[in-house]
C-alpha positions in Angstrom: -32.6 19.6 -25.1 -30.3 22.8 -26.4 -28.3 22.4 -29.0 -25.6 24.9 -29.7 -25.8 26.1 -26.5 -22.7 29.2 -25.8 -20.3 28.8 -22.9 -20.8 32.4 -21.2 -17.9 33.3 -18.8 -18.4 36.5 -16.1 -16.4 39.2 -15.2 -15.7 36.6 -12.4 -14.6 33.7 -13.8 -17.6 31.9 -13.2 -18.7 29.6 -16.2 -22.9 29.0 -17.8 -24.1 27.3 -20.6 -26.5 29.6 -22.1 -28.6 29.6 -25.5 -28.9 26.9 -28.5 -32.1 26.2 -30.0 -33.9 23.3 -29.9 -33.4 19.7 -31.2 -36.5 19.9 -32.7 -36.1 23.5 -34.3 -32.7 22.1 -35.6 -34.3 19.3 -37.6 -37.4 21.4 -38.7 -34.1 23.8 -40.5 -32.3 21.0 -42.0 -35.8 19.5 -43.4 -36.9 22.9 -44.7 -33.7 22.8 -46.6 -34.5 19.7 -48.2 -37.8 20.6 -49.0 -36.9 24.5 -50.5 -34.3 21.9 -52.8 -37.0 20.7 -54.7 -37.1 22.7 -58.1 -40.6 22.3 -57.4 -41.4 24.1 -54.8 -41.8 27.7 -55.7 -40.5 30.7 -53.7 -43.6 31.8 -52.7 -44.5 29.0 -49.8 -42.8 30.0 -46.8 -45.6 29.0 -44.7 -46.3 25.5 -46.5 -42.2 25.0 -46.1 -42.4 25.7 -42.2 -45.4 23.6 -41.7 -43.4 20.6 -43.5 -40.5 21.1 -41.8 -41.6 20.7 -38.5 -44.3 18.0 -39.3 -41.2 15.6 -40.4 -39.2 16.9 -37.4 -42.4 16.0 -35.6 -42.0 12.6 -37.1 -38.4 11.6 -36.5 -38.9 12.6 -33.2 -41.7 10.5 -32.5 -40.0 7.8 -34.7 -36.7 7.8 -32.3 -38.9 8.2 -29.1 -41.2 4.8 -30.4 -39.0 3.4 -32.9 
């Protein structure tokens, strides 16, 4: 699934959908914002913040595909 995806319209007329990112790239952004939040967590981490971010996206995912 796309999310965001941009309506492209041609020279012609003719209408696409084109684009977005993914649902689970979205949740991975909103849970690295929660996690770079933390006072905690210092600014040197980028890598342990994307790992984290997309293991909980991971998880909801799984969650709302099982729940």
């Amino acid at each position: 699934m796309s999310l965001f995806p941009e309506r492209i319209v041609d020279d012609k007329g003719s209408a696409k959908i084109e684009g977005g990112i993914s649902e689970r790239d979205y949740l991975a952004v909103i849970c690295a914002n929660g996690i770079l939040a933390n006072p905690e967590t210092g600014p040197n981490v980028p890598f342990y913040v994307a790992e984290q971010a997309y293991r909980v996206a991971d998880a909801l995912m799984a969650y709302r595909k099982n729940g």
